[in-house]
C-alpha positions as CSV (number, residue, x, y, z in Angstrom):
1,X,-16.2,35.9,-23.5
2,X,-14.2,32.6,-24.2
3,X,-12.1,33.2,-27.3
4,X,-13.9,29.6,-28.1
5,X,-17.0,31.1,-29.4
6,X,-18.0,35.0,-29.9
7,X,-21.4,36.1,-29.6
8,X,-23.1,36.3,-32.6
9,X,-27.0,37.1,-31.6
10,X,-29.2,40.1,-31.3
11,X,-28.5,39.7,-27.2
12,X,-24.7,39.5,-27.7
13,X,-24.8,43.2,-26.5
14,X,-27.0,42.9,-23.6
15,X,-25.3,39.7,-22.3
16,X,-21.9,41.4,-22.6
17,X,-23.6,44.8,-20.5
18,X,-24.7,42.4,-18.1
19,X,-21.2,40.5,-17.4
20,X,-19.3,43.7,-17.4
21,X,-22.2,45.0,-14.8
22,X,-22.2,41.7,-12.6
23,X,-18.1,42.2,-12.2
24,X,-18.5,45.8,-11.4
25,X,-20.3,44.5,-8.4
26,X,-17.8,42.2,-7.8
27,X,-19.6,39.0,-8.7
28,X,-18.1,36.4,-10.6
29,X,-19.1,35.7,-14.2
30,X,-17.8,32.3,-15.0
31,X,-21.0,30.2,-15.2
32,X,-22.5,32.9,-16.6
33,X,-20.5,33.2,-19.5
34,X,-20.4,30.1,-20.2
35,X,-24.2,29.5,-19.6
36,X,-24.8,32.7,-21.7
37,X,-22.9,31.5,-24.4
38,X,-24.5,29.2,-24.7
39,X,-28.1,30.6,-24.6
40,X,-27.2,32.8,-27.3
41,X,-25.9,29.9,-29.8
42,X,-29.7,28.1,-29.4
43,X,-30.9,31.7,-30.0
44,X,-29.0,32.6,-33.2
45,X,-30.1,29.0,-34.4
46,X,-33.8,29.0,-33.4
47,X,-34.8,33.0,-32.8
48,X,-32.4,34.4,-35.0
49,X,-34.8,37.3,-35.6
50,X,-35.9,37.4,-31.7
51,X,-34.4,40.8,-30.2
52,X,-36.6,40.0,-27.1
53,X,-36.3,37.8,-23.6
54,X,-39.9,36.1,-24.3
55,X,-41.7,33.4,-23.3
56,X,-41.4,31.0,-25.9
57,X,-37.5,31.3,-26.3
58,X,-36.7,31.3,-22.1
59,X,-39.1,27.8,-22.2
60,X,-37.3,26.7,-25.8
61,X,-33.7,27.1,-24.2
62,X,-34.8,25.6,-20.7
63,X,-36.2,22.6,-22.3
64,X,-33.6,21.7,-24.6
65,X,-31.1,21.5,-21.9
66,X,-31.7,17.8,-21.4
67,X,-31.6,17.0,-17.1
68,X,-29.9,21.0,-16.6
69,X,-33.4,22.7,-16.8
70,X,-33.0,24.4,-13.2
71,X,-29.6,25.8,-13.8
72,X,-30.2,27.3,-17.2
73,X,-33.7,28.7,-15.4
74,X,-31.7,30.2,-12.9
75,X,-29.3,31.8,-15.3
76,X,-31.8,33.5,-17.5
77,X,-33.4,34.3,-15.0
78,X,-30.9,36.6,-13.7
79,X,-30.8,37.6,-17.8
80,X,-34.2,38.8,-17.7
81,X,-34.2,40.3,-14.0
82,X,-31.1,42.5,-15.7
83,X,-32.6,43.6,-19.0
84,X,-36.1,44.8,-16.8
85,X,-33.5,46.4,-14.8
86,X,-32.7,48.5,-17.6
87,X,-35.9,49.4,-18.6
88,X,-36.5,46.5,-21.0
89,X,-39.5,44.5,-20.9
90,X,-38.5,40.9,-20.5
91,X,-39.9,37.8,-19.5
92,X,-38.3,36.9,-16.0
93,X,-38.4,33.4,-15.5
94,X,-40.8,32.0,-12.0
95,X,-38.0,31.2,-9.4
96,X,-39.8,27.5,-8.2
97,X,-40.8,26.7,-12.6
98,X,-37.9,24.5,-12.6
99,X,-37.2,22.9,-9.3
100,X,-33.6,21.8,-8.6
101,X,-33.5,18.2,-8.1
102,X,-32.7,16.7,-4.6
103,X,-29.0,16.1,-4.8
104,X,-27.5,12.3,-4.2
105,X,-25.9,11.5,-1.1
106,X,-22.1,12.2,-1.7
107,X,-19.6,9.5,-2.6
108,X,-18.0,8.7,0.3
109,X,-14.1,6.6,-1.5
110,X,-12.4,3.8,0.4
111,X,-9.4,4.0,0.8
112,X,-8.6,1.6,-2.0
113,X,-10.6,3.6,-4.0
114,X,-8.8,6.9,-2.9
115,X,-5.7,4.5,-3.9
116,X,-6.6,3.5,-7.2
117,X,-8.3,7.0,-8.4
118,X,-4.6,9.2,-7.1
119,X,-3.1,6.3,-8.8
120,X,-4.8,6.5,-12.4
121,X,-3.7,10.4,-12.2
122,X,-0.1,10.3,-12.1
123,X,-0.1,8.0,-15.1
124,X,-2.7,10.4,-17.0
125,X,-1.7,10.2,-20.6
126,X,-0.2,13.1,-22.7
127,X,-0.7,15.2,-25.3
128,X,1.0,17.2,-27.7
129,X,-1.1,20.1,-27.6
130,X,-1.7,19.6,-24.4
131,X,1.7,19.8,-22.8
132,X,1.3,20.1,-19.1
133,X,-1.8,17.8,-19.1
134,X,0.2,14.7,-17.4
135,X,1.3,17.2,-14.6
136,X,-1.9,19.5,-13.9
137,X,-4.3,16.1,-13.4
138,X,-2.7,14.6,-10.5
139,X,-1.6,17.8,-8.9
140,X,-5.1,19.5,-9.0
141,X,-7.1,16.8,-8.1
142,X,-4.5,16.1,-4.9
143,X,-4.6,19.8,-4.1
144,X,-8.4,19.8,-3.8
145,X,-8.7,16.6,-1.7
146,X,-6.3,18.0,0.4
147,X,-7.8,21.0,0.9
148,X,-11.7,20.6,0.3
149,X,-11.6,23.0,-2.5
150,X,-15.0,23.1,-4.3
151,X,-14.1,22.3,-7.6
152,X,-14.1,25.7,-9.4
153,X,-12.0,26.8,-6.5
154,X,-9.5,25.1,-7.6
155,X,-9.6,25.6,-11.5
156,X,-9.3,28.9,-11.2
157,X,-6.7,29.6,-8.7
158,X,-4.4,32.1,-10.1
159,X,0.3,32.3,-9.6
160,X,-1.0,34.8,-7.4
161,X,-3.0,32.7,-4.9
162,X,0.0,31.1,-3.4
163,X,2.0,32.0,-0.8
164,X,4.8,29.6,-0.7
165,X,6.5,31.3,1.8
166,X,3.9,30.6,4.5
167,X,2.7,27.6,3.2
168,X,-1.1,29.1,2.4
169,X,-2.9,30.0,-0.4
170,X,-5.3,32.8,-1.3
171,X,-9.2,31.7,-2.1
172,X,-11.1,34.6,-3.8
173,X,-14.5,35.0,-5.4
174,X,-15.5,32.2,-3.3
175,X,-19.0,31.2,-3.2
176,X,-21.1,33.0,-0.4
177,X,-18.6,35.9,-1.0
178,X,-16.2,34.2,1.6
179,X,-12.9,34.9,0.5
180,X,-10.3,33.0,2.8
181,X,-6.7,31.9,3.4
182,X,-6.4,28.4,3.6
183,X,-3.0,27.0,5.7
184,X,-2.2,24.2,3.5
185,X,0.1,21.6,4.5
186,X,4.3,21.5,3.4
187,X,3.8,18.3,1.7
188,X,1.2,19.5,-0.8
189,X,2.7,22.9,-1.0
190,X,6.1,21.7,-2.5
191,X,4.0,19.3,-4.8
192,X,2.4,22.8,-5.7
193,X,5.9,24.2,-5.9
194,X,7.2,21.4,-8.3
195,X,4.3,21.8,-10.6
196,X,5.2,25.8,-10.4
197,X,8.3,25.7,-11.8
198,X,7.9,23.1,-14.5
199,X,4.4,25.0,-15.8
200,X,6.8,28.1,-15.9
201,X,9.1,27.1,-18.1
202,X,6.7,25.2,-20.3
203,X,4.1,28.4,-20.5
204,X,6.0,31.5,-19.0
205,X,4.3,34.3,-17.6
206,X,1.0,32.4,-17.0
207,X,-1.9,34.0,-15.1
208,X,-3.7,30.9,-13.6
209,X,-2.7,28.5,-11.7
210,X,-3.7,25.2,-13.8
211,X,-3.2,27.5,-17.2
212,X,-5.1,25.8,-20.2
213,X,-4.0,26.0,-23.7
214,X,-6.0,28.4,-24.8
215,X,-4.2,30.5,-22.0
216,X,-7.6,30.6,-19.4
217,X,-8.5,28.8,-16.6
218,X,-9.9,25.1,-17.4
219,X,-13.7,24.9,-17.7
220,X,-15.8,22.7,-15.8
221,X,-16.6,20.4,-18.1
222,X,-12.6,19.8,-18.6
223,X,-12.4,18.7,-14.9
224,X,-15.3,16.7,-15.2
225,X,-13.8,14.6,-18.2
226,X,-10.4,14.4,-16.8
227,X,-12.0,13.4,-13.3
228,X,-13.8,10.6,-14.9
229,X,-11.3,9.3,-17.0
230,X,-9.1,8.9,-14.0
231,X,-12.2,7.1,-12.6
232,X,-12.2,4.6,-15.0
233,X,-8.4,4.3,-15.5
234,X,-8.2,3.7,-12.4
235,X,-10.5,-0.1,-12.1
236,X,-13.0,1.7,-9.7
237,X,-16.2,0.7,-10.3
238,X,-20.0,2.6,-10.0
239,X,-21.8,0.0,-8.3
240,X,-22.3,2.5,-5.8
241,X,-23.4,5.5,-8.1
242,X,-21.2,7.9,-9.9
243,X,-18.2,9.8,-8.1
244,X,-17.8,13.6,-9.3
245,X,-14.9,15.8,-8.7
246,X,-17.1,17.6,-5.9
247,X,-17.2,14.4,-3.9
248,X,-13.4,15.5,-2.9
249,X,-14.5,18.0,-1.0
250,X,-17.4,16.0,0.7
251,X,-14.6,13.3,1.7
252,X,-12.1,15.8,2.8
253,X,-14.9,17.0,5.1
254,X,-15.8,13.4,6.6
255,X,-12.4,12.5,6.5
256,X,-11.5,15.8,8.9
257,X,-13.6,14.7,11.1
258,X,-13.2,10.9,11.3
259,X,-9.8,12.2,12.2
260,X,-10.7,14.4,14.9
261,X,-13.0,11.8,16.6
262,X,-10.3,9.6,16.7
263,X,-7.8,11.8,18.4
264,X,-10.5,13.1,20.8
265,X,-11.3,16.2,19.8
266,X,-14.6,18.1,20.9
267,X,-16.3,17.9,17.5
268,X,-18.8,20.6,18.7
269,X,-15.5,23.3,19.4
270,X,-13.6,22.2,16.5
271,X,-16.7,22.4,13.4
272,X,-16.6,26.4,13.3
273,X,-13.0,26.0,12.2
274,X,-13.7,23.2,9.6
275,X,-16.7,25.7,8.8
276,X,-14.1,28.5,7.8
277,X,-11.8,26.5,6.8
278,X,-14.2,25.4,3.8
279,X,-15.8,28.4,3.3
280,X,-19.3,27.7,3.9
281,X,-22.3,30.1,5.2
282,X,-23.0,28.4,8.2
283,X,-22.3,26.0,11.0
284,X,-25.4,23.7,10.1
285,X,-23.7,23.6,6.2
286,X,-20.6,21.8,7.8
287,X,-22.6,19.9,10.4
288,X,-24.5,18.1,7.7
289,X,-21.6,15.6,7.2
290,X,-21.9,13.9,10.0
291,X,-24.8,12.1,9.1
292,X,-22.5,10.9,6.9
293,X,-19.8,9.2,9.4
294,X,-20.2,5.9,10.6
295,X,-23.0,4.3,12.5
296,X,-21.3,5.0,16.2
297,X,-21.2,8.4,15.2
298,X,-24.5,9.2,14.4
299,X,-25.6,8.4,17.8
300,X,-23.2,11.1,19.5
301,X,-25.2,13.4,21.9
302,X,-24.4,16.5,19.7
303,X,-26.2,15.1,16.4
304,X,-29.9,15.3,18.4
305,X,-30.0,18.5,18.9
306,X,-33.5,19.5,16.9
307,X,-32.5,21.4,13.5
308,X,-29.0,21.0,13.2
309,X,-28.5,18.8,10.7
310,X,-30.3,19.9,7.6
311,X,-30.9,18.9,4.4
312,X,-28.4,21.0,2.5
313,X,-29.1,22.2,-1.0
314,X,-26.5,25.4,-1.4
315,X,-23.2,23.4,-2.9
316,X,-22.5,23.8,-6.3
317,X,-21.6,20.6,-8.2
318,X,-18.9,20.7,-11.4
């Protein structure tokens, strides 16, 4: 658990069974954890007595998480699915009671606004206890444009993970289970390489990739700030809705294929490779975006066949 906050409530125990059980299996625990943690705060301030999953405290939890209802629903109810697994009775939380809501079209940049945003990082102010800040926000948030990392991807890439020999780096616990190599460019891998060797000698021996000062990977919520604050730094505007650090991976993916189109390439032979490349579940995941392209695009023959563009609802946003 996050040396930021130690479980303190009559489920610390069971929580910690069921993280230790869910990496057994090989399943990442970092949403849960943090998600956990903080179930068990709101317990050990409303239910501090409660010693079981009920009703009353699932619903309590749910509905104080202000617009997060379906994720916190899906979370516990993993909880509760685990603690019946055991032999507890618990109250397991209806898949469908909290509906996740129909994401927003992504943010498609210009590129002045591509400008501006890569811009705002490399000035990203300091801090003292804070020392590699002004390096990690420009580097991580090039690396994952220019490689359609999803967001937590990207945070918690390890020393490990890169090959800078061959130019690729390694992409594991992925969602979907896909782990996968990514070839990555020489440009961006000697950025990579630069931001290696100073993060070495300011914290030696570290085990992630973007190490924060507590000595973890960064949360969520971290990239989310930083993200922003380049946003704003950086004189972009959201007249046309708010841009999150996931929509770098949706314009990596438009941007692939803008490129392609424009050098002639069969879209319908080259998608399976953006597909793995990416690391989604299927074909259909990767043809969604080009309903996003422009207008003479949408009218290609290979965009009417029935079914294959989808709504798509899998992709985690952080």
């Amino acid at each position: 658990m996050s040396a930021r906050y130690e479980l303190a409530s009559l489920f610390a125990e069971r929580i910690e069974s069921m993280l230790e059980h869910r990496e057994r299996l090989g399943r990442s625990t970092t949403n849960y954890r943090w998600v956990l943690a903080n179930f068990d705060r709101f317990s050990l301030q409303h239910f501090p007595d409660e010693s079981a999953l009920t009703k009353e405290l699932v619903f309590a939890w749910c509905e104080d998480a202000e617009g997060s209802s379906g994720y916190r629903a899906q979370i516990i109810r993993g909880f509760g699915k685990y603690l019946v697994s055991t032999g507890e009775a618990a109250f397991v939380m209806p898949p469908t009671f909290f509906p996740y809501k129909k994401p927003d079209l992504p943010y498609i940049l210009s590129d002045t606004e591509l400008h501006n945003f890569f811009e705002a990082s490399d000035h990203f102010p300091g801090y003292c206890n804070s020392p590699l800040l002004e390096y990690t926000v420009p580097v991580i948030f090039r690396l994952q444009y220019a490689c359609g990392m999803r967001p937590q991807e990207a945070r918690l890439l390890k020393r490990a993970d890169f090959n800078f020999n061959d130019n690729t780096i390694y992409i594991a616990e992925a969602k979907h289970c896909k782990d996968r190599r990514l070839a990555v460019s020489p440009a961006i891998m000697d950025m990579c390489r630069k931001y290696d060797r100073i993060a070495e000698a300011i914290v030696p021996g570290r085990a992630y990739f973007f190490n924060s000062p507590t000595g973890g990977a960064y949360s969520p919520g971290w990239l989310t700030a930083k993200f922003h604050k380049c946003w704003e730094l950086s004189g972009n505007n959201n007249a046309r809705g708010i841009c999150t650090p996931y929509d770098l991976r949706h314009n990596y993916a438009t941007q692939t294929l803008m490129r392609w189109v424009e050098e002639g390439k069969d879209l319908n032979a080259w998608i399976p490779y953006l597909c793995a490349y990416m690391g989604h579940a299927t074909f259909s995941a990767t043809f969604y975006y080009v309903h996003l392209l422009p207008e003479r695009l949408s009218k290609m023959d290979f965009t009417q066949i029935k079914g294959i563009i989808p709504e798509v609802y899998d992709e985690e946003e952080n």
